[in-house]
C-alpha positions as CSV (number, residue, x, y, z in Angstrom):
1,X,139.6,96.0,9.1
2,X,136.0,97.7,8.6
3,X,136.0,100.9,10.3
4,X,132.5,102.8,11.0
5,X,133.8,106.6,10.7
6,X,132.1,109.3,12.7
7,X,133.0,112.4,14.9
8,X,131.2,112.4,17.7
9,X,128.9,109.9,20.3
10,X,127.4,111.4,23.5
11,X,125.2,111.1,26.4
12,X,122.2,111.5,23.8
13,X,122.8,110.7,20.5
14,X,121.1,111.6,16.9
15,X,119.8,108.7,14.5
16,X,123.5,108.8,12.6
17,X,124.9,107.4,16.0
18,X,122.3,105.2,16.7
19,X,122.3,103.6,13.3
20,X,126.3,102.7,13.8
21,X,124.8,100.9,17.1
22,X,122.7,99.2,15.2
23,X,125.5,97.8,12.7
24,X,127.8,97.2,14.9
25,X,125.2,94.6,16.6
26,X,124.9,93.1,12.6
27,X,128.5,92.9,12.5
28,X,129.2,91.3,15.8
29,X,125.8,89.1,14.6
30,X,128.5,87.5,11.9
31,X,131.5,87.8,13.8
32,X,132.8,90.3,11.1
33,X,135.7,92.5,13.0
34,X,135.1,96.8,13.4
35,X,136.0,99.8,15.0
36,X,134.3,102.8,15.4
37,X,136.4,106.0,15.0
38,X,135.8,109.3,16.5
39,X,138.1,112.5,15.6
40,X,136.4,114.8,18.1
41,X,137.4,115.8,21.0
42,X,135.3,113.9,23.6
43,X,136.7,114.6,27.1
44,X,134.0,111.5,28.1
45,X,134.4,109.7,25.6
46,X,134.8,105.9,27.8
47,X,132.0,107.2,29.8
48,X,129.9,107.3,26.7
49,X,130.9,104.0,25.1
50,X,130.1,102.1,28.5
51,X,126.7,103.9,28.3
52,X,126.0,102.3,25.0
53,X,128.0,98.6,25.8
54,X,130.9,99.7,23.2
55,X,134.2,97.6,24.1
56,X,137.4,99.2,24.4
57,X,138.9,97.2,21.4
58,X,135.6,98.3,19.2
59,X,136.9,102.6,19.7
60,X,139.4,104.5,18.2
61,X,139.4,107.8,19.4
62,X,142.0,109.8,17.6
63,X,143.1,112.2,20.7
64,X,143.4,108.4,22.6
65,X,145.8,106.7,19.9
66,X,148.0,110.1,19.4
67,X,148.2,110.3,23.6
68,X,149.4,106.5,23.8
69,X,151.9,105.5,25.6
70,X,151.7,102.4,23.0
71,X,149.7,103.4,20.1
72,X,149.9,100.0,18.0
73,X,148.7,98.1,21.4
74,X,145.8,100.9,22.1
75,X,144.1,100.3,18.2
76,X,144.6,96.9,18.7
77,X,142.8,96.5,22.2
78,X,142.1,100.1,23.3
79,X,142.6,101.5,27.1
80,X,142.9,98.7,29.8
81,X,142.4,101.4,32.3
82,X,140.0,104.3,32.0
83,X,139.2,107.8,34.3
84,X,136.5,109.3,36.0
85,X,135.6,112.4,34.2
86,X,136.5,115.4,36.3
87,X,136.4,119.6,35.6
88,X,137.6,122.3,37.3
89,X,136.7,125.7,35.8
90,X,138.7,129.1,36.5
91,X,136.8,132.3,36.5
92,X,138.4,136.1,36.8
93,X,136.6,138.7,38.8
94,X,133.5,139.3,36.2
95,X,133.0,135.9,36.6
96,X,134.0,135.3,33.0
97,X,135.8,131.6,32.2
98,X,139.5,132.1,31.5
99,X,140.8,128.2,32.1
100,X,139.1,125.2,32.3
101,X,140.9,121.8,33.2
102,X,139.9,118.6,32.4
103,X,140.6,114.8,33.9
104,X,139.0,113.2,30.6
105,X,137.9,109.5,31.1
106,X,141.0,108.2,29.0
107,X,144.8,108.3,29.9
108,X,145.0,112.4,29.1
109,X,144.2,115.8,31.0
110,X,143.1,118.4,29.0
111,X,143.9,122.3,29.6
112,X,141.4,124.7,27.9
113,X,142.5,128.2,27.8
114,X,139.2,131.0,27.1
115,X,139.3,133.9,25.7
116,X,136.1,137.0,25.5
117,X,135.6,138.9,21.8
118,X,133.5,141.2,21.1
119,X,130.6,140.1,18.2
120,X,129.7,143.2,16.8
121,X,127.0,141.4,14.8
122,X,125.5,141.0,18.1
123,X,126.7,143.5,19.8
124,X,128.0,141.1,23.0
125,X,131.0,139.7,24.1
126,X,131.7,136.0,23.5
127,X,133.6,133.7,25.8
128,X,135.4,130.8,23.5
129,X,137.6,128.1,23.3
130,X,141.4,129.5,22.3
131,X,143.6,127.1,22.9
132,X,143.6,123.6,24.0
133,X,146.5,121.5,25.4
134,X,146.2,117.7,25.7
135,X,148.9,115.4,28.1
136,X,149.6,112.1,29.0
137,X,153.5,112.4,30.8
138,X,155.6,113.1,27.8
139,X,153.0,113.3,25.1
140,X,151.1,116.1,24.3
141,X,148.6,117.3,21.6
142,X,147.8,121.1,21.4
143,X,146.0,123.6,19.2
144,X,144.8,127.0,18.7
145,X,141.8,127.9,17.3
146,X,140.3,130.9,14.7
147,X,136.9,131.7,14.8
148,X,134.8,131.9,11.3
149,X,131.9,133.6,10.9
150,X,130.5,131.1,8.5
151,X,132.3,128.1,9.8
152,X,132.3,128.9,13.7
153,X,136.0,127.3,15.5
154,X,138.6,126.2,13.2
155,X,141.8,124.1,14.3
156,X,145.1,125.6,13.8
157,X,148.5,125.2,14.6
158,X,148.4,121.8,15.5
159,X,151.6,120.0,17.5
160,X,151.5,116.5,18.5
161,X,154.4,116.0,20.7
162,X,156.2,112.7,21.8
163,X,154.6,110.4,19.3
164,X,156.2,107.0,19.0
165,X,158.8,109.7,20.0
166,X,158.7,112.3,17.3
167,X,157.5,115.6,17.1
168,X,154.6,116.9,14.7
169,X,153.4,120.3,13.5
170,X,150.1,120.6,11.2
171,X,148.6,123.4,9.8
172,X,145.0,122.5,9.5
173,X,142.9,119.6,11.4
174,X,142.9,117.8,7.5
175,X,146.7,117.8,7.6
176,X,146.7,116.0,11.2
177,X,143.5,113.8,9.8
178,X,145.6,112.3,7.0
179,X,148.2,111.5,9.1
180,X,146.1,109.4,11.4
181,X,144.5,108.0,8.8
182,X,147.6,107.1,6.8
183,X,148.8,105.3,10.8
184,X,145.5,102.9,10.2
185,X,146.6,102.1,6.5
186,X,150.1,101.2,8.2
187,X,148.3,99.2,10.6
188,X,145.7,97.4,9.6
189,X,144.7,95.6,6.3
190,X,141.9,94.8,3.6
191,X,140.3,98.0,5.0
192,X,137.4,99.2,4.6
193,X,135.8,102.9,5.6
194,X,132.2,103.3,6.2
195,X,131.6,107.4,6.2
196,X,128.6,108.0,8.4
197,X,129.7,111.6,9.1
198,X,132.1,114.2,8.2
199,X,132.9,115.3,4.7
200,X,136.8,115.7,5.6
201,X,137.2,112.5,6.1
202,X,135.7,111.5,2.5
203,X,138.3,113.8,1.5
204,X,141.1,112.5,3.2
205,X,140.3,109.0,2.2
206,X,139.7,109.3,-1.3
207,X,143.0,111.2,-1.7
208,X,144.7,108.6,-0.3
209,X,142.7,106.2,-2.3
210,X,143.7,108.4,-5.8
211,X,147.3,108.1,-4.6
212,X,147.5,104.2,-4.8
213,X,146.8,103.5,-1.2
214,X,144.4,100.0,-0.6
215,X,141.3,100.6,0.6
216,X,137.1,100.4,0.1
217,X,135.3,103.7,0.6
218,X,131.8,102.6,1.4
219,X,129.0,106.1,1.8
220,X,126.0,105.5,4.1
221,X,123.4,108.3,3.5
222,X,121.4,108.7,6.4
223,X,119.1,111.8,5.0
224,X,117.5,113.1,2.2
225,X,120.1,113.4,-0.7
226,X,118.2,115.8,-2.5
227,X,117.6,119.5,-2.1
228,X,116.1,120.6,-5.7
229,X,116.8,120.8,-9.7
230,X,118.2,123.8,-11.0
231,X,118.6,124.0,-14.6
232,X,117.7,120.7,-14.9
233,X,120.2,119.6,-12.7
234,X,120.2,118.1,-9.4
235,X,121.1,120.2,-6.0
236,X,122.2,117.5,-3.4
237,X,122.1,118.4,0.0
238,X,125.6,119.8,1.4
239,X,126.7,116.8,3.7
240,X,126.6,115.0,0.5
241,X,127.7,117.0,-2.7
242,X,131.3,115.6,-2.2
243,X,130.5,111.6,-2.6
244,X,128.3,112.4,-5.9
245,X,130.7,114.6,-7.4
246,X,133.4,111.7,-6.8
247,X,131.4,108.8,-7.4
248,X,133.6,107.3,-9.4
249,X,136.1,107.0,-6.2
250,X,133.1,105.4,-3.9
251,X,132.8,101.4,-3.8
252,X,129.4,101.3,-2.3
253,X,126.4,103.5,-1.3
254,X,124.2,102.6,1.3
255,X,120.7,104.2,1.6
256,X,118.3,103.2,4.1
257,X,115.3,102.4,1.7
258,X,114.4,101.3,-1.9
259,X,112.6,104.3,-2.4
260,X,115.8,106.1,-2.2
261,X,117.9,103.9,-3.9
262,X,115.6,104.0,-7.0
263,X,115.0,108.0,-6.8
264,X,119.2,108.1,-6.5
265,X,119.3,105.8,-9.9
266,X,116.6,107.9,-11.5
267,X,118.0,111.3,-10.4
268,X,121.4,110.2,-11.6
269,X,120.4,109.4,-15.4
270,X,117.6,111.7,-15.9
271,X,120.5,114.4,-15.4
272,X,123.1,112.7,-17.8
273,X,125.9,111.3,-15.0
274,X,127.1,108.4,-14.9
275,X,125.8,105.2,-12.9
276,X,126.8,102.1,-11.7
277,X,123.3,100.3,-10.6
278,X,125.6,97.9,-8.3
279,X,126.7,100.5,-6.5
280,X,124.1,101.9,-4.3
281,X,122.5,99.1,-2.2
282,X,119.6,99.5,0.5
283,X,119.8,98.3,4.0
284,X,118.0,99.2,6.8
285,X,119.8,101.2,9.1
286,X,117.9,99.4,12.4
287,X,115.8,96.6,13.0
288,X,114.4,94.7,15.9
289,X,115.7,91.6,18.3
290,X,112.5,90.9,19.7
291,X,108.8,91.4,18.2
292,X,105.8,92.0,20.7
293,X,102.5,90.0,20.3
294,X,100.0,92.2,18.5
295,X,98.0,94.7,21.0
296,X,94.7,94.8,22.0
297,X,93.1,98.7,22.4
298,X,91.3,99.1,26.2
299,X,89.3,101.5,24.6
300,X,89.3,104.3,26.9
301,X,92.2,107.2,26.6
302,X,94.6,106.5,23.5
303,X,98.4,106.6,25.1
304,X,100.7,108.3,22.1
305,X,104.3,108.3,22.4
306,X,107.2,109.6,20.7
307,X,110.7,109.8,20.2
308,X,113.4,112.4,19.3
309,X,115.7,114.5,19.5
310,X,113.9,118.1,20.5
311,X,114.7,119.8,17.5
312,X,113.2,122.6,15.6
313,X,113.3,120.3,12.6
314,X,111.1,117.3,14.3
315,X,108.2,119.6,14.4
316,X,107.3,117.9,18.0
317,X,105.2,121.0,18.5
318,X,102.7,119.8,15.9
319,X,101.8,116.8,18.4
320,X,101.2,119.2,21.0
321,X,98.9,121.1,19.2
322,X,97.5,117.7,17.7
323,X,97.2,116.1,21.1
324,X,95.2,119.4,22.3
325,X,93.1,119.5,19.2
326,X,92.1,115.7,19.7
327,X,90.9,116.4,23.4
328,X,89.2,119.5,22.4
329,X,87.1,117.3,20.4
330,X,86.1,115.4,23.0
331,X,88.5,112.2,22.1
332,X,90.7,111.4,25.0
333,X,94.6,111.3,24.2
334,X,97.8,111.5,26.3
335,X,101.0,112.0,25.0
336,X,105.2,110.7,26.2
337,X,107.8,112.5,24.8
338,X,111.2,111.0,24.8
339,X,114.4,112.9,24.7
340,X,116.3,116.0,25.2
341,X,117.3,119.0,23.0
342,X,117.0,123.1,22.8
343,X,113.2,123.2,22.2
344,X,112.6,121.9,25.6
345,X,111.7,125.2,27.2
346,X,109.3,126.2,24.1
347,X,107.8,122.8,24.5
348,X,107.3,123.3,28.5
349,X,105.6,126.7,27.4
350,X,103.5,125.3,24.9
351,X,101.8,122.9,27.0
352,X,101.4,124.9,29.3
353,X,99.6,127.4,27.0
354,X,97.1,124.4,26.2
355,X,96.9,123.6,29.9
356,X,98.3,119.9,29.0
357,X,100.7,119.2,32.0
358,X,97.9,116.2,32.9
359,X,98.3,115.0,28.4
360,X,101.3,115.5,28.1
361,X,104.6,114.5,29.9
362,X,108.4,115.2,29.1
363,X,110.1,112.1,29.6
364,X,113.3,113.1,29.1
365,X,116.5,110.6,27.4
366,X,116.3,107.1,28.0
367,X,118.2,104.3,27.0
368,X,115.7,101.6,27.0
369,X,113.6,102.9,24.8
370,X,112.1,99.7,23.2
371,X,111.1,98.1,26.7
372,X,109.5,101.9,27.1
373,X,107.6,101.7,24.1
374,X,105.3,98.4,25.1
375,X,103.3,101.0,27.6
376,X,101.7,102.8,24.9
377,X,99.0,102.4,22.3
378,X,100.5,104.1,19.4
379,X,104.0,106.1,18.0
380,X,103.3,109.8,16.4
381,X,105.9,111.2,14.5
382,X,105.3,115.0,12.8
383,X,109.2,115.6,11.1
384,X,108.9,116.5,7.3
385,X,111.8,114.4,6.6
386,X,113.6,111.1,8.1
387,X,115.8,109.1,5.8
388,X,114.7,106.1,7.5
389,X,113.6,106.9,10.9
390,X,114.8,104.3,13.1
391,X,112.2,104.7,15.8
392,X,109.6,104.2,13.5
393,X,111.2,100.6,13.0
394,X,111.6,100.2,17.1
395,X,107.8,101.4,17.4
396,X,106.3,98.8,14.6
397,X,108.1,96.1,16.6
398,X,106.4,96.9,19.9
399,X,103.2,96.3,18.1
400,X,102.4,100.2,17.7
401,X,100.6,101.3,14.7
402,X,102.2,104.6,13.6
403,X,100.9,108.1,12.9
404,X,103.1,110.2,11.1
405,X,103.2,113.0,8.4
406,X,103.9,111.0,4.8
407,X,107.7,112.2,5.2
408,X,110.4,111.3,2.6
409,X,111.8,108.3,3.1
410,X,111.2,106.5,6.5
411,X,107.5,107.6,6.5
412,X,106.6,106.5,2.9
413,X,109.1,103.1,2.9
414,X,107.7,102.0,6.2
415,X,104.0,103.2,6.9
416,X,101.2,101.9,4.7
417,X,98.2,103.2,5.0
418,X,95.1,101.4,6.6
419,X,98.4,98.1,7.4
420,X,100.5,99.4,10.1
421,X,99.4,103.2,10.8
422,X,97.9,106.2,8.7
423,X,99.9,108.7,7.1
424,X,99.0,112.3,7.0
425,X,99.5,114.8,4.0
426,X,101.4,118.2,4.4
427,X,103.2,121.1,2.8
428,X,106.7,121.0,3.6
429,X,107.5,124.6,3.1
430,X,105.2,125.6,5.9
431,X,102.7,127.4,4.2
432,X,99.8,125.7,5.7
433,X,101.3,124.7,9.1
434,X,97.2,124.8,10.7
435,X,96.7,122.7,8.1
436,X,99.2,120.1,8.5
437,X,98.3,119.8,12.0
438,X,94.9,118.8,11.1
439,X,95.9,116.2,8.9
440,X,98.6,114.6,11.8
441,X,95.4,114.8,14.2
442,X,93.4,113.3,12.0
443,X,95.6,110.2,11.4
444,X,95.7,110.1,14.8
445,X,92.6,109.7,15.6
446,X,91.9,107.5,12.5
447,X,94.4,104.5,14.1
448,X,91.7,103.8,16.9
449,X,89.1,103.0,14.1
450,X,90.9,99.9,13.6
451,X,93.4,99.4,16.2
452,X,93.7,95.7,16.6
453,X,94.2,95.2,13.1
454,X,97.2,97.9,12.7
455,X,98.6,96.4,15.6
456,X,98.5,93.3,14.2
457,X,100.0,94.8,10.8
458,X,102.9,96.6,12.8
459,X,104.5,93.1,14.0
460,X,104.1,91.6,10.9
461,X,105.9,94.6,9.1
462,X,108.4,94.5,12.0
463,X,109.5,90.6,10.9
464,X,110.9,92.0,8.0
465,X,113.6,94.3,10.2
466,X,115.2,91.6,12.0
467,X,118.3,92.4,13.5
468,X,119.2,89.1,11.8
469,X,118.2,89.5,8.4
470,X,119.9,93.1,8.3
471,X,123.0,91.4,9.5
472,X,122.9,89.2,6.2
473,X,122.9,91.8,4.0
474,X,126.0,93.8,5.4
475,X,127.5,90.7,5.4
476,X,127.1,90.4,1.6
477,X,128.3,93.8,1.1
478,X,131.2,93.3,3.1
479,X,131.8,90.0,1.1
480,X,131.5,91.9,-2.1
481,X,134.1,94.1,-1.2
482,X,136.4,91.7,-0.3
């Protein structure tokens, strides 16, 4: 079995989610049998997979399987009936939360018991999580949790009652994740894990895999892998230090781009570790099913869109400020933005502050994004860093020449200057932020020089990012594990 490993999906999801969408559509392309798993708690979690046409025998949820009243048949075929998602919330007279309780849209209701501390780093009281009780008739899962100041909530103290009629008791959320993991090793064969997310279960699974159990670890890197050299030596980013210090216990790494995979390669010999070239392979994380017929510009006000999460880190207020300083100089731009997050307010006040609310419109999530994106002239994109960027991909394919700041690696591996878009320079460590903004604007501006031609260049960029050419090359990795 090939299971795509992950914690979390949602409502609104980030790029990580959105690129185990996208595989799962390759995989289903060459009738090559997965399952997505999910080790968070998701109280909606059926609502979710509806939402984004998962089928109930494609999920694994791990609080579903341990609440079974049949766990072999529920990872075989999943839930034949699901809930409505219901919440009741008691208060006490300071209108503090003390209980919550939960019909989650599986087979389970969920009791969520608060409790207040005081931060004194802060100087407030908290309301938090403290204990949480799971039940399905005789089964039950339930846990307390300890709060860390560098690591926020921690499970603890972990029973899982009435499992194929046994009782369990595990210290740490690790302990409980081996054990479900070890129940899919009994389960299934000729497995193979793809991490997306979570460095525990890379642990877990290359234990096991160091204690003689059979299976194929497969890495996908969705980010930059790099943070810096220090003493000539590489710093890898956090969510990945784990798979290059055991390297040696990973079958495959997947990167989004060539660029990467070649500054991985380099990075690994020019600091002396060893290498095996086979090992990390590109694929595109997201491609297209469709391709739209190259554009035409009317000429008159130049429609930008873009897509995100709204995130400090996506720098959306560097359109804003690029959108105002391109009608300042007297060239007529409007500007979509597309999705949710915390900046939303500072957004709202920024435009506001430009007198924009007739540019510039919050659009909000949607989840038809790519029939969206045919109503607009051109995709902007300010982050200083995408590992691949997979709305980049769904913008070339609507025929939208793309604006962006020259990020590492989606920006670089997928814009060419003059093709398909303009690229804009910038200093990542924020010194010259004014700057920066300039240079975005400026790109901007510079794709209605020669709009039919980039348009033209976007679709034919966009043929090589066929959902069906993608799906060959997973299925030769798949085939090489095997």
């Amino acid at each position: 079995m090939n299971f795509f490993v992950n914690k979390r999906i949602g409502h609104s999801n980030s790029g990580v989610e959105h690129a185990q969408f996208y595989r799962a559509q390759c995989f289903r392309e060459k009738n090559m049998v997965f399952k997505l798993i999910y080790t968070d708690y998701l109280p909606q979690l059926h609502e979710h997979m509806k939402e984004w046409r998962l089928k109930e025998n494609e999920v694994i949820g791990l609080y579903d399987y341990l609440l079974s009243d049949n766990p072999s048949e529920y990872l075989q075929n999943g839930l034949a009936h699901t809930n409505v998602y219901r919440q009741q919330t008691l208060v006490d007279f300071v209108d503090t939360q003390r209980v919550v309780h939960q019909q989650t849209t599986g087979q389970y209701q969920a009791t969520i018991l608060k409790s207040k501390r005081f931060d004194s780093k802060k100087n407030v009281y908290l309301v938090g999580d403290d204990r949480v009780i799971l039940e399905n008739g005789q089964h039950r899962v339930a846990w307390h949790y300890r709060h860390s100041e560098s690591l926020g909530k921690i499970m603890t103290n972990i029973h899982v009652l009435g499992f194929h009629d046994r009782d369990y008791l595990f210290a740490t959320f690790e302990e409980l994740l081996m054990f479900f993991l070890l129940e899919l090793q009994r389960e299934f064969t000729h497995n193979c894990y793809f991490i997306d997310r979570g460095t525990d279960n890379e642990e877990v699974l290359i234990t096991l895999k160091n204690r003689g159990y059979q299976l194929k670890i497969v890495d996908i890197v969705h980010a930059a892998h790099l943070v810096s050299y220090q003493n000539n030596r590489p710093v890898w980013n956090n969510y990945y230090q784990y798979m290059f210090d055991h390297l040696d216990d990973v079958d495959r790494v997947i990167v989004a781009t060539t660029l990467q995979q070649k500054d991985i390669l380099s990075q690994l010999r020019d600091s002396g570790l060893p290498v095996d070239p086979h090992k990390i392979i590109a694929i595109p994380v997201g491609g297209v099913n469709q391709i739209a017929a190259p554009k035409k510009w009317a000429g008159n006000v130049a429609k930008f869109v873009t897509v995100s999460r709204l995130h400090p880190e996506k720098k959306i207020a560097h359109i804003v400020e690029s959108i105002a300083q391109l009608n300042q100089k007297g060239f007529a731009a409007t500007l979509s933005i597309y999705g949710t997050g915390n900046e939303e307010d500072k957004l709202k006040q920024l435009i506001n502050d430009y007198h924009l609310n007739d540019k510039i419109t919050l659009k909000g999530f949607c989840q038809s994004i790519t029939r969206e994106l045919l109503n607009y002239d051109a995709y902007v994109s300010a982050s200083y860093s995408e590992g691949f960027g997979l709305t980049y991909i769904e913008a070339l394919g609507a025929a939208l020449p793309v604006a962006s700041y020259a990020n590492l690696y989606g920006a670089q591996s997928l814009i060419k200057d003059g093709k398909n878009g303009h690229l804009a320079e910038f200093d990542r460590h924020n010194k010259n932020e004014a700057t920066n903004i300039a240079h975005l604007s400026a790109a901007m501006q510079l794709i209605f020089t020669d709009y039919d031609t980039l348009s033209e260049g976007a679709t034919l960029t966009a043929e090589n990012f066929q959902i069906k050419k993608i799906a060959d090359q997973w299925a030769r990795v798949v085939e090489g594990l095997s």
